[in-house]
Structure formats: C-alpha cells, structure tokens
C-alpha positions in Angstrom: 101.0 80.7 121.2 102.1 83.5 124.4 105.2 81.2 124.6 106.3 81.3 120.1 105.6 85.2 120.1 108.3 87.7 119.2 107.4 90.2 122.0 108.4 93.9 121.2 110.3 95.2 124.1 110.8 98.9 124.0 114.7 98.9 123.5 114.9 96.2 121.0 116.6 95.9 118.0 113.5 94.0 116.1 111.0 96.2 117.3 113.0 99.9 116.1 113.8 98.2 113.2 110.3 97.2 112.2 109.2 100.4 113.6 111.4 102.4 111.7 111.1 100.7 108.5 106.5 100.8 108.6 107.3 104.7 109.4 109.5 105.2 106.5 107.4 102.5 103.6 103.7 104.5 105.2 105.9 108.3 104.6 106.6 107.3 101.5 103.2 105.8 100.5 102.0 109.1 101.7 104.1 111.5 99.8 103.5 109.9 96.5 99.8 110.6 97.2 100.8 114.4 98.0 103.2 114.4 95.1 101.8 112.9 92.5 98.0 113.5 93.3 96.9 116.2 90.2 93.1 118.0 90.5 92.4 117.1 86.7 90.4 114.9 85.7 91.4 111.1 84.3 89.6 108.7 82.2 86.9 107.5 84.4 86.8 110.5 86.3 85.1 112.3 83.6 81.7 110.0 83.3 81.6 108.9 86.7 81.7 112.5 88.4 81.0 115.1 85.7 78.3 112.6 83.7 76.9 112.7 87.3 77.4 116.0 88.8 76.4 117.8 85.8 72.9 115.9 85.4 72.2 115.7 89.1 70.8 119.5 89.4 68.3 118.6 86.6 65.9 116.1 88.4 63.6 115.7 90.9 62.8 112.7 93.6 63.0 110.5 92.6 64.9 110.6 90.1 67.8 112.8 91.9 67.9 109.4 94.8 68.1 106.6 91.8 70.3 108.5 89.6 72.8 108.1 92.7 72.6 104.0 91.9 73.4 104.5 88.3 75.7 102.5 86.4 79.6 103.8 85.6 80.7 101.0 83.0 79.4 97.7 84.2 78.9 98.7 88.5 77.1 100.9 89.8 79.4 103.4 91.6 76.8 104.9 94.3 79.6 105.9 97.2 81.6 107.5 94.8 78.1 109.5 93.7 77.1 110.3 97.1 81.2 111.8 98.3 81.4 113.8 95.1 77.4 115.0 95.3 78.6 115.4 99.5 81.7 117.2 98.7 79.7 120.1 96.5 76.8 120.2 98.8 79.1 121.0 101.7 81.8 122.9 100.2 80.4 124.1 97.3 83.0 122.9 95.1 84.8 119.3 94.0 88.3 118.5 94.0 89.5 115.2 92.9 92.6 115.8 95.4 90.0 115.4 98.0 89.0 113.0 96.2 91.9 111.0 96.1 92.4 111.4 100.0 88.9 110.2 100.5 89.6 107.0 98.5 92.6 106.3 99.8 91.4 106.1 103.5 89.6 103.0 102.5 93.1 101.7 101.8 94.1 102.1 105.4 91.2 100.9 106.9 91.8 97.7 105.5 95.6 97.9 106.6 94.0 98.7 110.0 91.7 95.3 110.2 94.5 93.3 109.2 96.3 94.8 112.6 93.2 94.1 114.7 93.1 90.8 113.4 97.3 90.5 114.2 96.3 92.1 117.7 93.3 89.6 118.4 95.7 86.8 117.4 98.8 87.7 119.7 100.6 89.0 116.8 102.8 91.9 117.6 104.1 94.7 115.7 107.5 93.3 115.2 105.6 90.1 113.5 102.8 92.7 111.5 105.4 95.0 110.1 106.1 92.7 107.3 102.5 93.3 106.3 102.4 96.5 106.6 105.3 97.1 104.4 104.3 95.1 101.9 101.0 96.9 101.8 102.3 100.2 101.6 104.1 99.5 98.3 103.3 101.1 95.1 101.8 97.9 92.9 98.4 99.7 92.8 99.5 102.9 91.3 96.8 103.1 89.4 94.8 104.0 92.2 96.6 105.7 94.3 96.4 109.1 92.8 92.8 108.4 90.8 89.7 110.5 92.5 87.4 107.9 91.3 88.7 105.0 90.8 90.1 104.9 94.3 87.0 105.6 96.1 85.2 102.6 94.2 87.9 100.0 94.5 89.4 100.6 97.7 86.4 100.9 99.9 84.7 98.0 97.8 87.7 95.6 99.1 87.4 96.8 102.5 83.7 96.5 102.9 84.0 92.8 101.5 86.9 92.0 103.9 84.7 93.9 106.5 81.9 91.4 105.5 83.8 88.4 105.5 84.7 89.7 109.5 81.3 89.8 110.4 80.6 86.9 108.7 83.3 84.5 111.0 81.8 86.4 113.9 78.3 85.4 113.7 76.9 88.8 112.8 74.4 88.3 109.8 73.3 91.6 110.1 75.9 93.7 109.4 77.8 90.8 107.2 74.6 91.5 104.7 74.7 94.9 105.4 78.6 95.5 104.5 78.1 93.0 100.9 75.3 95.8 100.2 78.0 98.4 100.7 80.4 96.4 98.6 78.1 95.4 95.3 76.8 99.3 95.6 80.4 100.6 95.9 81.5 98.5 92.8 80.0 95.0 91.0 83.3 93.4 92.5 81.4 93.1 95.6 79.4 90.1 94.0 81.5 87.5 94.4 80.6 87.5 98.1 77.4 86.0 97.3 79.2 82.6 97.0 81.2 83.2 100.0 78.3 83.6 102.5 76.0 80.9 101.1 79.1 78.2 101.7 79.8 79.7 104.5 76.1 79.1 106.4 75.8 75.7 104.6 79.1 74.1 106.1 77.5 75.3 109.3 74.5 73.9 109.0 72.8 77.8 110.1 69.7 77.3 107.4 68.1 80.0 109.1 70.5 82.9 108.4 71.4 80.7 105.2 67.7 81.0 104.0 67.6 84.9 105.0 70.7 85.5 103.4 69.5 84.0 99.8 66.2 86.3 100.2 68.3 88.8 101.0 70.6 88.3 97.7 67.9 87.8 96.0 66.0 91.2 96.8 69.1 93.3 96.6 69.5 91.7 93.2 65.7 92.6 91.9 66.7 96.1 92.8 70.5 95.5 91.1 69.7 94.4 88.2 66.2 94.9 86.6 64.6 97.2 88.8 67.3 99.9 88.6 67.7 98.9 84.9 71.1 97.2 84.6 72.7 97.4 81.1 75.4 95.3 79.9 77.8 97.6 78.7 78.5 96.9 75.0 82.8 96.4 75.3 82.0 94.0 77.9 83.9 91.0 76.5 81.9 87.7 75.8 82.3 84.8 78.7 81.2 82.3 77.0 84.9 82.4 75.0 87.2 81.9 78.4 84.7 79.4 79.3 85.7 77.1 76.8 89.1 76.7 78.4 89.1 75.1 81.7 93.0 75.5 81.8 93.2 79.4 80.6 90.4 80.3 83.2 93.3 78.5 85.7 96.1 80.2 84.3 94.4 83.4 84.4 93.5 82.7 88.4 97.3 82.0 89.1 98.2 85.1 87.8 95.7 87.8 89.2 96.8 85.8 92.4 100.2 86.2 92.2 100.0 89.6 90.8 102.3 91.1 92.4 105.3 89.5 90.7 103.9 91.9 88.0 105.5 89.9 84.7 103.6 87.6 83.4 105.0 83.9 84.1 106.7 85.3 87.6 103.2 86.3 88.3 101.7 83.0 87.6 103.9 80.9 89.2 103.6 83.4 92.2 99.6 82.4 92.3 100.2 78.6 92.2 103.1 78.4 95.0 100.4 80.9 96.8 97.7 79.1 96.3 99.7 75.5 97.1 100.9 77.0 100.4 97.2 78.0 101.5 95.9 74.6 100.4 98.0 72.6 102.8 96.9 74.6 105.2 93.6 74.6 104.7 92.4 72.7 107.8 94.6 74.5 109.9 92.8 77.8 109.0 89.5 76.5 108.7 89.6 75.4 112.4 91.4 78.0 114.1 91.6 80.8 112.1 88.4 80.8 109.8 88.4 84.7 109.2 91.9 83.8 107.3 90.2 80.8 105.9 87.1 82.6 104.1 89.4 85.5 102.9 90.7 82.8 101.3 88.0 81.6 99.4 86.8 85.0 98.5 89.9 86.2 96.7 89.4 82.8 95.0 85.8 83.5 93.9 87.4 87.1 92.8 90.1 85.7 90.3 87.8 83.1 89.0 85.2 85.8 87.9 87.7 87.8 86.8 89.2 85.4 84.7 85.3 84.9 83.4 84.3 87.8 82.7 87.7 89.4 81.5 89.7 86.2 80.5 88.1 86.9 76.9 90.5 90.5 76.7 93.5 88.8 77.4 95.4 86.7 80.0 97.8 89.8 81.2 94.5 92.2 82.6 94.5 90.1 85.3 97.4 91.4 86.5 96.9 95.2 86.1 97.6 97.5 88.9 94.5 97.6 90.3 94.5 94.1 90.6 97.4 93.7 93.0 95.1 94.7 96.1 94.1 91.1 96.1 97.5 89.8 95.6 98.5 92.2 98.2 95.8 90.3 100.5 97.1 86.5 99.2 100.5 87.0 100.4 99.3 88.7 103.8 97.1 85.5 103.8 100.4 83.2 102.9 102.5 85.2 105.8 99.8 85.1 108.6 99.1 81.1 107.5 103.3 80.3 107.9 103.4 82.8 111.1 100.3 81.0 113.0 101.2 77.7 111.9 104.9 78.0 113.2 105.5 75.5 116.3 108.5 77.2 117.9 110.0 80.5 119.0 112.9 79.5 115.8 110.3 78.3 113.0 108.1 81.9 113.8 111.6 83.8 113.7 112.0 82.6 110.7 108.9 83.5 109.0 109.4 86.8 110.3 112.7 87.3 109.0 111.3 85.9 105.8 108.5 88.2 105.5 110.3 91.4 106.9 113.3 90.7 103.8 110.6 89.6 101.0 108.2 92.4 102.1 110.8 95.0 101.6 112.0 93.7 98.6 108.5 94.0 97.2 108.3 97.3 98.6 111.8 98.7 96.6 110.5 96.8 93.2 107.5 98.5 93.0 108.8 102.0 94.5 110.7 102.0 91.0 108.0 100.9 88.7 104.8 102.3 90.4 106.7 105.6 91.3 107.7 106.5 87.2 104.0 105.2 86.1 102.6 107.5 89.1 104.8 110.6 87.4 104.1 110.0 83.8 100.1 110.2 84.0 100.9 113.6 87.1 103.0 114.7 84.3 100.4 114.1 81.6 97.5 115.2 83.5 99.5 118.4 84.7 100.2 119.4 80.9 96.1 120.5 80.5 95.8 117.6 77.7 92.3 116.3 78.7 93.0 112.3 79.4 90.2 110.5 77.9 89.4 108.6 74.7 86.5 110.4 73.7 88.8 114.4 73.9 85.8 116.1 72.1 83.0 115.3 74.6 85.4 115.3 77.8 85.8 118.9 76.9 82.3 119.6 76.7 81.6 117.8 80.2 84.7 119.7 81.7 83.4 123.2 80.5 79.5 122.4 81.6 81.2 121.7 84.9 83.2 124.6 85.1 80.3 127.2 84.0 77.9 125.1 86.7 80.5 126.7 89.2 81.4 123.9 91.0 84.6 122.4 89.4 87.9 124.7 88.6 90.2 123.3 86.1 93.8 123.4 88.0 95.6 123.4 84.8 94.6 125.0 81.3 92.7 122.4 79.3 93.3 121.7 76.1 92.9 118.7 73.2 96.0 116.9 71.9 95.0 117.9 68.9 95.8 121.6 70.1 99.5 120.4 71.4 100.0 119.3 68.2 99.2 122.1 66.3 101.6 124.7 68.9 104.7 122.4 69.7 
C-alpha cells in the first residue's frame, strides 16, 4: 500500500493545508468548550452528582462502595460517581467545568485510536485529517459542555471501541476488562455482548468464547439482580417498535446517518452508509477486521436503540448525542474507500472527497451546534435552575451548597421567581 500513499513531505501543499485546517476545526472545538462550558448544574447533572454526592457522606461499607454502582435513569453511571466523589476528596470541592474537561478527554482518546489505527495502517496525516475534522465538529453539542453526561457517554464509546481493539488483537483479558468499563460507565456498553460472542464463534476460539459467556454472565448477576436493577418507569415499552420490522430499520438508518441531522437526509445518509460498508464487507473482514467489527457494533447500537427507544419516536435517534456513532460510521465509510483504493489517483480522490465533505460537515454544524451550545450557556448562566422537577433541584442544590462542597457560580433561582421580577 507504501506505493498508493499520499506521503506528507514537510513543504507540501496537502500536508500545511491539512495541517492547518485539524489546528484550526481542534481550536475551535476547544474554545467552545472554554466558551460555552457554565459551572451550573443541567438536567442530569442534578441526580446523577448531587443525588450522589449529597447521600454519599451518610453510609458506611458497604454501602458507601455499592452506592458508587447505583443507577442514574436506566445505567448505572459508576465513573462518573467515582470522578465527582475523586474530585471532592482531592480538592475538596466539585466543579462541573472540571467536569466537563474530564469528559471530554474521553472524546480525544477516541480521536487518538482512530490515528493509531491510521498510523498502524500506513495512513498519514494528510489522509487522517479528514477524520479529524469531521470529528471535531459540533453535532454532539449536547455533550460537549454537560459535566455528566459527557463523562458517561464519551468514555463509554471509547472503552467499547477500546474493547473491540483488544478484541481484533487477541487480548481477551483486557477486551473483557474494557466491556466492564463500558456497561459500568453507561448501559450502552451492552451491546458489546453480541459483538464478542460472534466474534470468538467465527473463529472457532470456544475456549475464550466459553469464558467470555461466564464472564457476561457473572458481570450480569452483579448488573442486574444483585445490585438491584430497576426498570425506570418512563422507559418506553419494546414490545411496540417490535411489531414493526420496517420502523425498527428506518429508525437504524437514521441514528446511522445522524449526522445529516434532518430527518429523511439522515436516513438516507444511514442506508448509502450502511450500502457502502456492506460491499465491502469481505474486504474488511480479511484485512482490516478492527474496521470490520466496529462495524457490527455500531450496528448492534442502532438496533437496540431503535428497540428500546423506537417506541418515543423515530427522530430520538438522531439526537445530538447520538451523532458519536454516526461520527464513527462515516470514519468507518472514509477508512473502507481510502484502504480499498487501488492507485495513487483512486486514494487522491477519496482524500480530496473526505477533506471537502469533512469540512462541510464541520461548517454545518459550527452554525447549528454553536447557537444550541449558547442558548442552554445563556440559560444556565441566568441562575434559572434547568431541570423538570425546579422545587426539588433547589433543595438538592442548597443541601449541596451548605455540605460545603459545591458553590453555585450564578444566583439560583426558580422560573417561577423570573416571572414574578421581569
């Protein structure tokens, strides 16, 4: 492949352009953060680090270590637990700016195992930058400036692309180890189950097959009845997108394509996606399995998505949130057409392709994640307390505040209270 690479000479025009373009799409990723990042609390943030910091003090082992594995809606959120319970213990305080910051790394890491994939592959810089871009984007706003939410969803897709790594690279060890990260940093990390258990069948390796189920099947025990799982009571019913084969489908297309971010582009996105990766499948399955098993985890993801929140409505598939996996489809589409590429003109192509789409992604979503990013800064930054439940988010916020450990930024106040002083 040496002789189709795009090598990056110093003094090149490809290489400073792709240079200067990943420096300028990571700054601005980064300054949003900075921007927009607010130390108030929002939605989630309230049950999942004040429902657990204020209780914490309170009990005893063993109580204190379980009450780190309890549940935050329908995972169980123990990372974010054990950097906010970290965060006090060290510092004496918690800020969801550090917060932010902390989640967010796991965002990067991710970026950073796509590269060492790239490197391990021959792919240069020139011929990553594309990804890089396009990762860098705003599409997952809703994370990007969220204490809590960003330290459960962005480390849980790294740990189960870490897992998938380990898996192609005959480490059972730490591919088990690294799903346990995932399902214990949020549920999502389930749908590896299916991913690992194909994976050892097809290679006939019934030893590590048979170890992995006991091992699923332990860390389930604990999961579920052990630790006392309860089905949260807004959780929609599955048995209702189950009766349609075709909706569960449509729904798949478009959390896969969700970064077209309306609702037909979106689909249509998922099925030229998914159509591309499908032709290609041998290809990636013989030479480039880590690609190849991505691949069927993003599909086990938007399958159980569509299963277990196809009942709410076809369009929370594509949320914000959402669009880390389409983020990873279309670096899965990109690397398949790069790799695949039989000359030095084909892989220029593809470059050029993905450098032009990737900004173009990048400039979309600059415009709609950047005014969503400043609406909820600008509503968080007012003092009204964002949550549905105002009366009992005060009463966590003050508990916090009088245990010493949290200090509102901004004066808190109801919306009932705006109201009433215009």
């Amino acid at each position: 492949m040496k002789d189709t690479q795009i090598r990056n000479r110093p003094h090149s025009f490809y290489f400073w352009t792709a240079l200067g373009l990943s420096l300028l799409a990571t700054a601005i990723h980064l300054y949003i953060i900075n921007r927009y990042s607010s130390g108030m609390p929002y939605r989630d943030d309230f049950d999942a680090i004040f429902g657990f910091l204020n209780e914490y003090p309170n009990l005893h082992f063993p109580q204190n270590f379980l009450f780190l594995f309890s549940q935050n809606n329908e995972h169980r959120i123990f990372l974010d637990h054990l950097v906010s319970l970290l965060m006090v213990s060290t510092t004496g305080r918690f800020s969801f700016i550090w917060m932010i910051w902390i989640g967010n790394v796991g965002w990067f890491l991710l970026v950073y195992l796509l590269w060492k994939f790239s490197k391990k592959n021959q792919i240069s810089f020139v011929e990553f930058s594309p990804i890089l871009i396009g990762m860098m984007c705003l599409s997952h706003y809703e994370l990007m400036t969220m204490g809590m939410a960003a330290v459960q969803h962005y480390f849980q897709v790294f740990f189960c692309v870490l897992a998938i790594w380990f898996l192609v690279s005959n480490s059972l060890w730490l591919t088990l180890t690294f799903f346990i990260c995932a399902l214990f940093t949020a549920g999502g990390g389930i749908c590896l189950v299916p991913v690992i258990f194909l994976y050892y069948l097809l290679q006939k390796e019934w030893r590590n097959l048979l170890f992995s189920i006991a091992t699923v099947g332990i860390v389930f025990l604990i999961y579920f009845p052990l630790l006392g799982y309860i089905q949260p009571a807004t959780h929609p019913d599955v048995l209702l997108a189950l009766k349609s084969p075709l909706y569960l489908t449509t729904y798949a297309f478009g959390f896969l394509g969700g970064i077209g971010n309306t609702y037909k582009f979106s689909i249509a996105l998922g099925f030229v996606f998914t159509a591309v990766v499908i032709s290609k499948w041998k290809f990636l399955l013989t030479k480039y399995p880590f690609l190849f098993w991505l691949t069927i985890y993003l599909f086990v993801t938007a399958i159980t998505n569509a299963i277990t929140r196809g009942a709410i409505g076809i369009r929370t598939g594509q949320g914000s949130r959402y669009t880390t996996y389409s983020l990873l489809f279309t670096a899965i589409v990109y690397f398949s057409c790069l790799l695949s590429a039989t000359s030095l003109k084909t892989r220029l192509r593809v470059v050029n392709a993905g450098l032009f789409l990737s900004l173009v992604i990048f400039v979309y979503w600059y415009a709609h994640g950047q005014e969503n990013i400043a609406a909820r800064y600008e509503d968080l930054e007012s003092g009204v307390l964002q949550h549905p439940y105002e009366d009992w988010a005060a009463t966590s916020l003050n508990r916090a505040t009088a245990m010493g450990y949290y200090h509102p930024t901004k004066n808190p106040r109801l919306s009932t209270d705006t109201k009433a002083n215009p």
